[in-house]
C-alpha positions in Angstrom: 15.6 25.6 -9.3 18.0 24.6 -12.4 19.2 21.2 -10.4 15.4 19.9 -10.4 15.5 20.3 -14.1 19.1 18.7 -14.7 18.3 15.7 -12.5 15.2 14.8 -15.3 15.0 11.2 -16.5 11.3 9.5 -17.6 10.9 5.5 -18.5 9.3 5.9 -21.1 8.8 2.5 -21.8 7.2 2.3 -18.2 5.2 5.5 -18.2 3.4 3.5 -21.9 3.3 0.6 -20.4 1.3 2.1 -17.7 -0.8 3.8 -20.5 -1.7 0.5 -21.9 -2.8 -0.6 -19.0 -4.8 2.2 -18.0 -6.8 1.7 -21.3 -7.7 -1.9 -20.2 -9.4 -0.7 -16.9 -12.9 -1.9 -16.5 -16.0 0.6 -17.2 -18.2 1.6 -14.7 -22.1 0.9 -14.6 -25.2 1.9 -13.5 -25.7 4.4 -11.0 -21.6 4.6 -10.6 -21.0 5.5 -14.0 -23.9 8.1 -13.9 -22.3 9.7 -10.6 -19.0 10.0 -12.1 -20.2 11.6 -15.2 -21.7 14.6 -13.3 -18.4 14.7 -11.2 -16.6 15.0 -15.0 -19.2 17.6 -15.9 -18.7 19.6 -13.3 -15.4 19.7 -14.4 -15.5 20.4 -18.5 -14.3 23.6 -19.3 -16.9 24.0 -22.1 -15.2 25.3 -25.1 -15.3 27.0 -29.0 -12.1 28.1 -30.2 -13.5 29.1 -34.0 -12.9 31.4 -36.0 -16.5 31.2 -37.0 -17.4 32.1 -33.5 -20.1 34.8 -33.2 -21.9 36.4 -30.2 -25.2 34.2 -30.6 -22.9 30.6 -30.6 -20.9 32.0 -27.8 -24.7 32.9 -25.8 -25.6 29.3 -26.8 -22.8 28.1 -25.3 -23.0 29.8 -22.4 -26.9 28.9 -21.9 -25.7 24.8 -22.2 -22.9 25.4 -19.7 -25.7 26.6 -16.9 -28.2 23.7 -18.0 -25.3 21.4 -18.9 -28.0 18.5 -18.3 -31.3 18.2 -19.2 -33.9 19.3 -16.2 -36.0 15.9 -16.1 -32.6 13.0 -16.3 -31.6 15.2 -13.0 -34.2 15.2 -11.2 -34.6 11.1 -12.4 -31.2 11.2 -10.7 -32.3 13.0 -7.4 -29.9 15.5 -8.5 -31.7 18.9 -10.0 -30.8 20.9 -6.7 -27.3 20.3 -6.5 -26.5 23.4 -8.5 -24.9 21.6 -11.6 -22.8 23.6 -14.0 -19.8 22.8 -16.1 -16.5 24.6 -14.8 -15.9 27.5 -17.2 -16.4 28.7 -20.3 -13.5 28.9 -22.4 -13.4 31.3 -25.4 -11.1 33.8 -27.6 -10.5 37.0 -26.0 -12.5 39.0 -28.6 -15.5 36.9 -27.3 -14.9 37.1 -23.7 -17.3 39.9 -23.3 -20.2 37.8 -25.1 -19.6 35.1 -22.7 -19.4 37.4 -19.4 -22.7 39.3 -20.0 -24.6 36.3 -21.1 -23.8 35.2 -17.9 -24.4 37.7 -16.3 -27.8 38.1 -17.3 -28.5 34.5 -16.4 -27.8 35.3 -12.9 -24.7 32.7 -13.4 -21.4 32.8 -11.7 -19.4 30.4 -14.0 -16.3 31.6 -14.4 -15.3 32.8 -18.0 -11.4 31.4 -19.8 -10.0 33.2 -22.4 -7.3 31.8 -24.1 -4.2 34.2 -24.7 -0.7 34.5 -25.7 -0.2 34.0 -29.1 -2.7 30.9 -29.1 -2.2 28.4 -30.6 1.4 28.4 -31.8 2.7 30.8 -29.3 4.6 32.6 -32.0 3.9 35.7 -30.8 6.4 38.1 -29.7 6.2 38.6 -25.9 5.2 42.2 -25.4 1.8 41.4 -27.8 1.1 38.2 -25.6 1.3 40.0 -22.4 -1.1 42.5 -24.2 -3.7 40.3 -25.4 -3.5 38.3 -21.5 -4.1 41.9 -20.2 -7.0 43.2 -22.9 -8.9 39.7 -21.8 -8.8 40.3 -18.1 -10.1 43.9 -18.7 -12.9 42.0 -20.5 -13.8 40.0 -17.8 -12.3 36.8 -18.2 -11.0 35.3 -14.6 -9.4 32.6 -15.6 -6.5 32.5 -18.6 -5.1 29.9 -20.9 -1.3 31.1 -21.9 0.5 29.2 -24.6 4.3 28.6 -24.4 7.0 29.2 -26.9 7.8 25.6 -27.4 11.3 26.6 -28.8 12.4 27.8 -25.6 11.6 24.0 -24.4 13.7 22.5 -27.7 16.5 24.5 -27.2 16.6 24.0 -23.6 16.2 27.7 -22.7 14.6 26.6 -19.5 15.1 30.1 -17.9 13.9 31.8 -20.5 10.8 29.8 -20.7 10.5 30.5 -16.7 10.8 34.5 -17.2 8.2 34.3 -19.9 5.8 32.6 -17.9 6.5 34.7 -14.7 5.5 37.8 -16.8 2.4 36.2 -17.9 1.2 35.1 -14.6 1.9 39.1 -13.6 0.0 40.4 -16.5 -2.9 37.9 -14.8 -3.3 39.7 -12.0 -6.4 38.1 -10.1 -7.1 35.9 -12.8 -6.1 32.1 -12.3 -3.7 31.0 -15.5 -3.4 27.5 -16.8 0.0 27.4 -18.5 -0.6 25.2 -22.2 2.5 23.3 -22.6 1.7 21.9 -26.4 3.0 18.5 -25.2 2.9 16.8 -28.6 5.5 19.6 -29.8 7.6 19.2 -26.8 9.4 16.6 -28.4 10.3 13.8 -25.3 8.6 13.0 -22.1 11.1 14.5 -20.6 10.7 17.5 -22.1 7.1 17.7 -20.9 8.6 16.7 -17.2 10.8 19.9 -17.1 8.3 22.2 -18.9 5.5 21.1 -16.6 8.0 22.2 -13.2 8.7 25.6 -15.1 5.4 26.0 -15.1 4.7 25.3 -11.9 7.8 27.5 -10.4 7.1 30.5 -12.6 3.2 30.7 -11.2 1.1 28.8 -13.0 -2.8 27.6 -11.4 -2.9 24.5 -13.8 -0.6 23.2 -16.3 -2.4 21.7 -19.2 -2.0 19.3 -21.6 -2.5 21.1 -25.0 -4.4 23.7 -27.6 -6.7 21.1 -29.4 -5.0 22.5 -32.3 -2.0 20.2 -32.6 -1.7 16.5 -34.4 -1.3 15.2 -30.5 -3.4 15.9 -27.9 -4.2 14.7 -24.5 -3.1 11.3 -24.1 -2.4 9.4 -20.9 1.5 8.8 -21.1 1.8 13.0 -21.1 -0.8 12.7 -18.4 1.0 10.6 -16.1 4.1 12.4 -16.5 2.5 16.0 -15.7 0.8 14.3 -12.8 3.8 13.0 -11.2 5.2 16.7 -11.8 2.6 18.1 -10.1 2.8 15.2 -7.5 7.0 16.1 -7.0 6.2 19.7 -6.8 4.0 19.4 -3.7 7.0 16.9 -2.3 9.3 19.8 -3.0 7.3 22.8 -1.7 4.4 21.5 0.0 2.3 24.3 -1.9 -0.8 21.4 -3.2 -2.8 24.1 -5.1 -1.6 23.3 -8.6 -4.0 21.5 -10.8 -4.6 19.7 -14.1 -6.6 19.6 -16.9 -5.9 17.3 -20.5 -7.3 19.0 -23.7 -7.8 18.0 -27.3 -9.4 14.7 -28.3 -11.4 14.2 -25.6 -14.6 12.9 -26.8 -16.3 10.3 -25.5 -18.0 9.7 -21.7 -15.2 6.5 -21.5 -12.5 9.0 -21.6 -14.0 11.1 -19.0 -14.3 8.7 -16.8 -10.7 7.7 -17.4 -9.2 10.5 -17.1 -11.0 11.2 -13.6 -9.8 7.7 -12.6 -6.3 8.5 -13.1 -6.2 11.7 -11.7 -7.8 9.7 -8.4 -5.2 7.2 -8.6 -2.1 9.6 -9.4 -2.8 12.2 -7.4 -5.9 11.6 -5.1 -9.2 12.6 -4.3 -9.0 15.8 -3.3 -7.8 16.9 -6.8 -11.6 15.5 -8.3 -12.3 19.5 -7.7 -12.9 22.1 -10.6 -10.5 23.9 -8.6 -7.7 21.6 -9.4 -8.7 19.4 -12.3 -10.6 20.2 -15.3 -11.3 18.8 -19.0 -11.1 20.9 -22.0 -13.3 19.8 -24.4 -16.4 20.9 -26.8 -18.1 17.9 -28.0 -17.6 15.7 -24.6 -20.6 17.0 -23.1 -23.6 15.9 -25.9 -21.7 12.4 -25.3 -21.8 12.7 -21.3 -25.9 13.8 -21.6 -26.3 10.7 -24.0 -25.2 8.1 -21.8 -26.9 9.8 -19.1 -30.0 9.5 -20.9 -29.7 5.8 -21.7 -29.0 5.4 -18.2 -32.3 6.9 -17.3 -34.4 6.1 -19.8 -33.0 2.6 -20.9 -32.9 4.2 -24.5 -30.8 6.5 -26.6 -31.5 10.0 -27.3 -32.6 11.2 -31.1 -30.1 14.0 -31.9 -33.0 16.6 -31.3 -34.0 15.4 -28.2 -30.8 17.1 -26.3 -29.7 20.8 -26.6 -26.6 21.5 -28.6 -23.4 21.9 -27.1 
């Protein structure tokens, strides 16, 4: 639907002036804070995009994302039985088989994301993307983070950007694919508006915010933007499946909580699922267990008293 695209026009002085204030939003505390950090690690896609990676990290990885917290601060919290994982792990294709047996032999059913598609720069010529998206599927991976050409968004080839994406939701096949849209390459808000609805026309499970790899990452003006996309979508079609996750930069417990806040107040509770929100990120989690930790035992951990992320 060209029209919804032509029609595009963001504030952007409003959507940063709602940024700023979003910053200024009071913390949480106490048992609050610790509730909404388990929500938020439920929802990390736990990741190592290296290209130092080797089977053993990946293995490590994958045994943190099934013990995500320590044993003892859960069951401090009441909360050891609740089954608590993070929502994926998210690695390079050539280590997706790593990741899925680990798993596997840990009697685990956390899903495993491969990124694909000419990641990072999407500079990849079409028929090799659709390759790679189909080589990581084969190796297990069920759920698939595609990169877009960001020159089809500069040069306004918006159905061109549409026809790529359609082909690599196909080469998906049952796995679900979050669409990266690069938003600090994108060059306006605007830009990120009508990329984010191509995405969301052409197939796409989640649109998301970026690779980690550019100078800008997540940040909460792009957020709000993609959010009301995802929110005009489901006015347009009714279809309310389409969800969201912010990558790159995401560090600290504070932001976590944010970001969950805003995805409550932008688009509502019932996206606070792994199946429609998620946080990519690889050092947020040692931060999440800290403040856990000094929520439980009044004291902050020594770096070897919590398993590396």
């Amino acid at each position: 639907e060209l029209g919804w695209i032509s029609r595009v026009y963001v504030n952007r002085p409003a959507v940063v002036r709602h940024a700023e204030q979003i910053k200024k939003w009071k913390t949480l505390k106490g048992n609050w804070q610790a509730a909404w950090l388990l929500k938020a690690v439920t929802c990390i896609d736990l990741t190592t995009l290296s290209g130092d990676d080797t089977a053993s990290n990946v293995q490590r990885l994958c045994f943190k994302a099934k013990h995500p917290i320590r044993e003892d601060l859960l069951k401090a919290l009441d909360m050891h039985d609740k089954g608590i994982t993070v929502g994926a792990v998210c690695v390079y294709p050539a280590r997706v088989s790593d990741a899925v047996n680990t798993l596997k032999a840990a009697g685990c059913n956390i899903p495993v994301a491969s990124v694909a598609a000419g990641f990072p720069s999407g500079q990849t010529p079409l028929e090799a993307k659709l390759t790679e998206i189909r080589l990581a599927v084969e190796y297990g991976a069920r759920e698939i983070d595609i990169v877009i050409s960001r020159s089809l968004v500069l040069t306004g080839q918006w159905e061109g950007l549409y026809e790529e994406i359609r082909l690599c939701r196909a080469a998906c096949g049952e796995a679900h694919m979050k669409t990266i849209l690069a938003t600090g390459e994108l060059g306006s808000l605007a830009n990120v508006y009508k990329a984010s609805m191509i995405a969301m026309m052409a197939g796409s499970d989640f649109i998301k915010t970026s690779t980690g790899k550019e100078v800008e990452n997540a940040t909460f003006p792009v957020g709000i933007v993609m959010m009301r996309a995802i929110k005009e979508y489901y006015w347009q079609t009714g279809y309310k499946v389409v969800g969201f996750k912010p990558a790159g930069g995401i560090r600290t417990a504070k932001e976590a909580i944010t970001w969950l806040m805003l995805v409550k107040e932008e688009l509502g509770v019932e996206w606070l699922t792994p199946e429609l929100f998620r946080l990519g990120a690889s050092s947020l989690l040692g931060d999440i267990e800290q403040q856990i930790f000094y929520h439980v035992t009044g004291s902050y951990a020594l770096q070897h008293e919590l398993a590396m992320a």
